[in-house]
N, C-alpha and C positions, 0 to 999 in steps of 0.2 A: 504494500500500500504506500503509495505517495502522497503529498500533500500539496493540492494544486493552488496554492496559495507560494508567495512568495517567501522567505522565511523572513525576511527584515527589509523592507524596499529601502533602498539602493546598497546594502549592506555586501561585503567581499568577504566570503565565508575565508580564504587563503588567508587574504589582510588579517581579520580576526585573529584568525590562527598563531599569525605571525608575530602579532604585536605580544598577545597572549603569553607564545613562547618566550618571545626575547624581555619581557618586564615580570614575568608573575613568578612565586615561589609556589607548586604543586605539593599539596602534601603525601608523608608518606611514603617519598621514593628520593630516586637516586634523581635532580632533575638533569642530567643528560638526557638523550632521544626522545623526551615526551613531545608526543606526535598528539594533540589532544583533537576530541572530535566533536566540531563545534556544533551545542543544539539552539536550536534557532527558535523553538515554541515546543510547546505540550497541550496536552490536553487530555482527562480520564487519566486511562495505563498506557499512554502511547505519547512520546515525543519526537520531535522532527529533526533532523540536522540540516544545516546549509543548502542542503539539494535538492530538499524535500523528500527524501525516505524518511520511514516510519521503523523505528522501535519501538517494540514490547515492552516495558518496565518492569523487569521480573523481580527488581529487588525493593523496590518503590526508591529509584537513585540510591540513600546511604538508607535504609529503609526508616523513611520518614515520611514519605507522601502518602501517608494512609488513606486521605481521603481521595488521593488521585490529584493528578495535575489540572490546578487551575476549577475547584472548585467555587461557584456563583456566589454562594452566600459568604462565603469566608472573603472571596475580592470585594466584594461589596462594602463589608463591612472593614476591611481596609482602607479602600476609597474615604468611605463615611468618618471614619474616624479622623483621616489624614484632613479632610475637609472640616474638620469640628474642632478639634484640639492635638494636631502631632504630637506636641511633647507637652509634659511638665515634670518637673525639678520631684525626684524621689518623696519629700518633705510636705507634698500634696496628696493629697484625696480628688480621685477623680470618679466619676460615673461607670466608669469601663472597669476601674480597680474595683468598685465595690460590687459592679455587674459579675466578674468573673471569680469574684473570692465567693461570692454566691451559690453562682452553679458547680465550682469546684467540693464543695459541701455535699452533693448532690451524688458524688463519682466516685470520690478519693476514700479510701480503707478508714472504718471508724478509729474516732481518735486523731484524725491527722486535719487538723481544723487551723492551724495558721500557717500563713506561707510569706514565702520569700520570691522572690520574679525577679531573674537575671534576661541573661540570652542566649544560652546554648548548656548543653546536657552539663560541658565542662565546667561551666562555673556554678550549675546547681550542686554537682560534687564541691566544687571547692565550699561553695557555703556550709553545707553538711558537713563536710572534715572540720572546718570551723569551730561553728557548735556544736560538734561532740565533745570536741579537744576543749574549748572552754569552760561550756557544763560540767562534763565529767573532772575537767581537772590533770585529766591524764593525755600521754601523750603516744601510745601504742594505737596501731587500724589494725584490723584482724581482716585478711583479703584472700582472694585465691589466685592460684597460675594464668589461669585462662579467663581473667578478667580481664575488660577495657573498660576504665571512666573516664577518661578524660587527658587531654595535652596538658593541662596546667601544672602547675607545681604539685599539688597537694592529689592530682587526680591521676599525675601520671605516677606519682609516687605506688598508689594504691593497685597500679595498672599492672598486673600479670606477664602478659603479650605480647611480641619482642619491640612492642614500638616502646618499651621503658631503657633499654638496655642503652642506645645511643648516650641516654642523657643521664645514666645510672653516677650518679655522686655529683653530677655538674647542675643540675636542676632539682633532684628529688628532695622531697622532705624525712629525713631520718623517722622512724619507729615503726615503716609497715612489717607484717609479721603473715605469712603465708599458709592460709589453711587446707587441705585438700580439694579438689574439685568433687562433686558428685557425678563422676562420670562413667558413666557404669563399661561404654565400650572400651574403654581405657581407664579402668580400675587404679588406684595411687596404691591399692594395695594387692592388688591381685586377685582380689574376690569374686563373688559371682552373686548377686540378689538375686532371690533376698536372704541366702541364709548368710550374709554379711553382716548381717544386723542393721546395717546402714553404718559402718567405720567411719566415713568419712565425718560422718555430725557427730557420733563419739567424740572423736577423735579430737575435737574444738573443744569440749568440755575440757580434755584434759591439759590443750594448749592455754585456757585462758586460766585455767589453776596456774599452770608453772609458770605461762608471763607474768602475770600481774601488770597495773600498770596501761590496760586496754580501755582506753577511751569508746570505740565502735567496733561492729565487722559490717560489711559492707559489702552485699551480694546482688548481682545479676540474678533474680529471682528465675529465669531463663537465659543461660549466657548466649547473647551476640555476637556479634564479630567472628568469634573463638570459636564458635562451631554450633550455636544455636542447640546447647545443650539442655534439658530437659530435666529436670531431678526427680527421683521418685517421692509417691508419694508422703513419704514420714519425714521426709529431710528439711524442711523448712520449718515445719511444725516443730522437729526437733530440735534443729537453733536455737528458733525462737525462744522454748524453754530453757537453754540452756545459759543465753545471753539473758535471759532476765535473772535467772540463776546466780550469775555474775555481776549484776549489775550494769553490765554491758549492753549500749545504746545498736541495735540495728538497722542498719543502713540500707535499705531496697534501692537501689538503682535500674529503673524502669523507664530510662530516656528511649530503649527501644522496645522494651516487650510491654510499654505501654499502651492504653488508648487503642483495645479493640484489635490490636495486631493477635496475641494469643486466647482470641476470645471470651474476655472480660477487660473491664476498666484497665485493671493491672493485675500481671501475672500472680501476684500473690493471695489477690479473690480465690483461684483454684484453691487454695489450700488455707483458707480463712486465715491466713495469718497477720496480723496487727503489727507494722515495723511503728520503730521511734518517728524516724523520719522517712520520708521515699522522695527521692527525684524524679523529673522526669525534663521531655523534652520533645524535638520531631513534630511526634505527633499530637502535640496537643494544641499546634495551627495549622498540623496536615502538611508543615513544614513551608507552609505559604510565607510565614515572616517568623524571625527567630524569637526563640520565649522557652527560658530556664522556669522550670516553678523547682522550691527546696519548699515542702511541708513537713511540718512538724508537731507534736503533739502540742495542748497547751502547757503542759507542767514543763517541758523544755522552754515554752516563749516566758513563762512565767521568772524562771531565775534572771533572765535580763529585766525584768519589772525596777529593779535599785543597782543593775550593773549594766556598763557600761558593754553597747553591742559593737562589736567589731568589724562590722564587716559595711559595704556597700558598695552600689555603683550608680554611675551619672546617667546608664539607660536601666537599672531598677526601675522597674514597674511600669514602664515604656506604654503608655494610654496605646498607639499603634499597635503596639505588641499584645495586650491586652484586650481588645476590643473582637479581633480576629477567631482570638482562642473560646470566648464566649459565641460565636457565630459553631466552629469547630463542631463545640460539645451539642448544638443541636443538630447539625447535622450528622453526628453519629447514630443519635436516638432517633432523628425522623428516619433515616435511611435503614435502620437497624442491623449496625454493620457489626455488633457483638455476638449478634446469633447467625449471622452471614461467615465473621470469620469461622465461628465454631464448623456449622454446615461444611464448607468449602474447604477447612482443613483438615477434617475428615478425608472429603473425595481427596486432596492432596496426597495426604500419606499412602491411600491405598494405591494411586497412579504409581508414587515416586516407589513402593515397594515393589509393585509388576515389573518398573524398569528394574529395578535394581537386580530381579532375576533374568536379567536381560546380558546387564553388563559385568563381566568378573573382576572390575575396578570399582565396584560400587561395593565399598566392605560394611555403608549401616546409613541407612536412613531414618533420619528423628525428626520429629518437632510438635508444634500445639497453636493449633489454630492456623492463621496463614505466616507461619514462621515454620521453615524448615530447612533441613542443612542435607547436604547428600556428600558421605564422606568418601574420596576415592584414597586405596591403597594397591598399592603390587603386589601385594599378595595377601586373600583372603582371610588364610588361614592364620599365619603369623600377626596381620594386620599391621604389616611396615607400610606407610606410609611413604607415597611418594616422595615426597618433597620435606624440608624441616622449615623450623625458623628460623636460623641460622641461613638454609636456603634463600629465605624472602629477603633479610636484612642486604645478603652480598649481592642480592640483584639479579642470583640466578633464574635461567628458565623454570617457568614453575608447571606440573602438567594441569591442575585446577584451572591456569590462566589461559595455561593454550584451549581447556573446553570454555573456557566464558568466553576465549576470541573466533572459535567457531562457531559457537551460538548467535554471535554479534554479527558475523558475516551473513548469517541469517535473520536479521534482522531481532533478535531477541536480546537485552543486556540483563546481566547476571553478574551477580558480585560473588569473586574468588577470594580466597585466601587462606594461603600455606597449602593444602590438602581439600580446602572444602569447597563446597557452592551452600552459597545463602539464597534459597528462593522465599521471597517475601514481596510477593506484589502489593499494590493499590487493593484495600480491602473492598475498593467497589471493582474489582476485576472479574469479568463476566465470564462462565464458565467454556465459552466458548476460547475464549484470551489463555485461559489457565491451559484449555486442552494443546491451544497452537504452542506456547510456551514448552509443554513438556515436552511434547513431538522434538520441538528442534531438538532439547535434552538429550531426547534418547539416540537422537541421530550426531550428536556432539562428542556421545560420549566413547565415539568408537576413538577416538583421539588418545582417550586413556585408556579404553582397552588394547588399544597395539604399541602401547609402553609396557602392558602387563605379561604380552607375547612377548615381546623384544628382552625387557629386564632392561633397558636404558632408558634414560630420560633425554629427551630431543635438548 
């Protein structure tokens, strides 16, 4: 499909390109050879480049455009707001602030009744590392390997995933402490659930005895990026008890598997569990304009009541930013995109399981709701994995990248990385869109099945 419309009149997609390369910092990579490919418009699950072909949005871009590119009511209400009051100073009370701390009431896990409005997942982490460290006193984060929070100091400190190592002792903040992942394909101890007990939430009990000193833990209630892993059932609920146990404040970090991606509000509804604080981010303006929200209980807003709060920023509580996200949250509920994701990511898992007995480089498909990962390895059995992290940092070919760039030649985008694919469309993606999307998949994925024949990597 093409798009018979021009993409920018008078616009030189090359020019773009060019200037693009020769001025901008990409993130994430080495920027030699980036060859970027410029889009020109969206619309729904489908954006346009330069020339007018159409891609599929299989991961919704960073999977943030939940609601789909360029929804009505959320530009509208952009417009509206940009036309009524762009900004004012943190230190104001406006219509939009008191519109969206409203409907936020409405969504968010009971207990989490005040908040804080940055502008991007990373600085709702840093606010939460913040006031934990403050509240509590202490100065330890309890995190795991295969998290991602965030670029910033305090977020990339927390962050797992090889994008922390670049800047390991030059930018981090001293006292994160590492706790197992729930990961059952890749076991931290070699076990098999359930007669595991669930180790890995033990196994925090015992860490936050011998540190002492743990201000928070701080979990990807379903990890992102890292492999869209899934935790079983007792493991959250287990934390939970064992960080109140300790005293220890919990940290849900739900910038991605918020907002109707894993079919509820936030991944942590699955499993009624109550955090201290939860972030979020993406999607809670469908990613149209950026907007951090950091909720927190009242008994945490209450100790700043006679102390001195430490934190803030000059687009805090941003009326534009604001305004949007109250638009957002009804068009989740008129469109009823929480029982759409559930539906949808049902038929998901069952498709990406049929491929998976398709391909012998497909060693485990997971996820919950329209979030899913499809893990490739070279060998089933052993479950070695193609590629490391170490691989992605030096810049090597990676074979994950070479099937998201077959995909792409067929007009489909999917986000790789290290080992995996992230399928995470637009939760208004139509089942017809989901069916085209996996086709290319499974016709992708012979890229990594004839690395599994060979035992080389291209």
């Amino acid at each position: 499909m093409t798009d018979p419309r021009p993409a920018t009149p008078g616009a030189d997609g090359d020019e773009v390109r060019r200037v693009v390369r020769e001025t901008n910092y990409v993130t994430w990579r080495r920027q030699g050879g980036w060859n970027p490919l410029v889009v020109a418009r969206a619309k729904d699950s489908t954006f346009w480049d330069d020339r007018g072909r159409a891609y599929l949005d299989f991961s919704s871009q960073l999977m943030a455009t939940n609601l789909g590119h360029g929804n009505a009511a959320v530009v509208d209400a952009i417009a509206a707001q940009a036309h009524r009051l762009a900004y004012a100073a943190p230190s104001f009370a406006t219509e939009a602030r008191a519109q969206l701390s409203s409907a936020l009431l409405g969504v968010l896990p009971k207990g989490l009744n005040r908040f804080f409005f940055s502008t991007s997942g990373t600085e709702a982490n840093e606010a939460a590392l913040k006031i934990a460290r403050v509240v509590t006193g202490r100065t330890k984060v309890l995190s795991r390997p295969r998290s991602y929070h965030g670029a910033t100091a305090a977020s990339i400190s927390v962050t797992g995933d090889p994008r922390r190592r670049p800047v390991e002792g030059l930018q981090t903040v001293p006292g994160t402490v590492f706790a197992p992942d729930c990961y059952c394909y890749r076991c931290p101890f070699g076990l098999t659930y359930p007669s595991c007990n669930v180790a890995c939430a033990e196994y925090v009990d015992q860490q936050l005895e011998r540190e002492g000193n743990v201000a928070a833990m701080i979990v990807e209630p379903v990890v992102g990026t890292n492999g869209v892993i899934v935790p079983v059932p007792e493991y959250l609920p287990r934390i939970r008890e064992i960080t109140r146990k300790h005293g220890v404040l919990l940290i849900a970090d739900e910038v991605m598997s918020g907002w109707g991606r894993v079919g509820e509000w936030f991944a942590v509804d699955h499993w009624k569990v109550e955090p201290d604080i939860l972030t979020t981010a993406k999607g809670i303006t469908g990613a149209l304009i950026p907007l951090g929200l950091t909720a927190t209980t009242s008994a945490i807003h209450d100790e700043f009541r006679d102390r001195y709060f430490p934190h803030g920023h000059t687009y805090e509580a941003h009326p534009l930013t604001l305004a949007p996200a109250v638009a957002a949250i009804g068009e989740y509920r008129r469109l009823d995109l929480l029982e759409k994701s559930r539906r949808d990511g049902e038929y998901l898992l069952q498709r990406l399981r049929e491929i998976q007995g398709r391909h012998p480089s497909v060693g485990e498909v997971r996820g919950l709701g329209l979030f899913a990962a499809v893990e490739l390895v070279r060998d089933r059995s052993s479950r070695l994995a193609f590629n490391t992290e170490e691989d992605k940092l030096a810049g090597r070919p990676l074979v994950a990248e070479q099937v998201a760039a077959a995909m792409m030649k067929e007009g489909v985008f999917c986000v790789a990385w290290v080992s995996h694919l992230v399928i995470a469309p637009p939760l208004i993606v139509t089942r017809e869109e989901l069916d085209h999307g996996l086709e290319v998949l499974d016709r992708a994925l012979a890229v990594a099945d004839a690395e599994v024949r060979t035992g080389a990597v291209a």
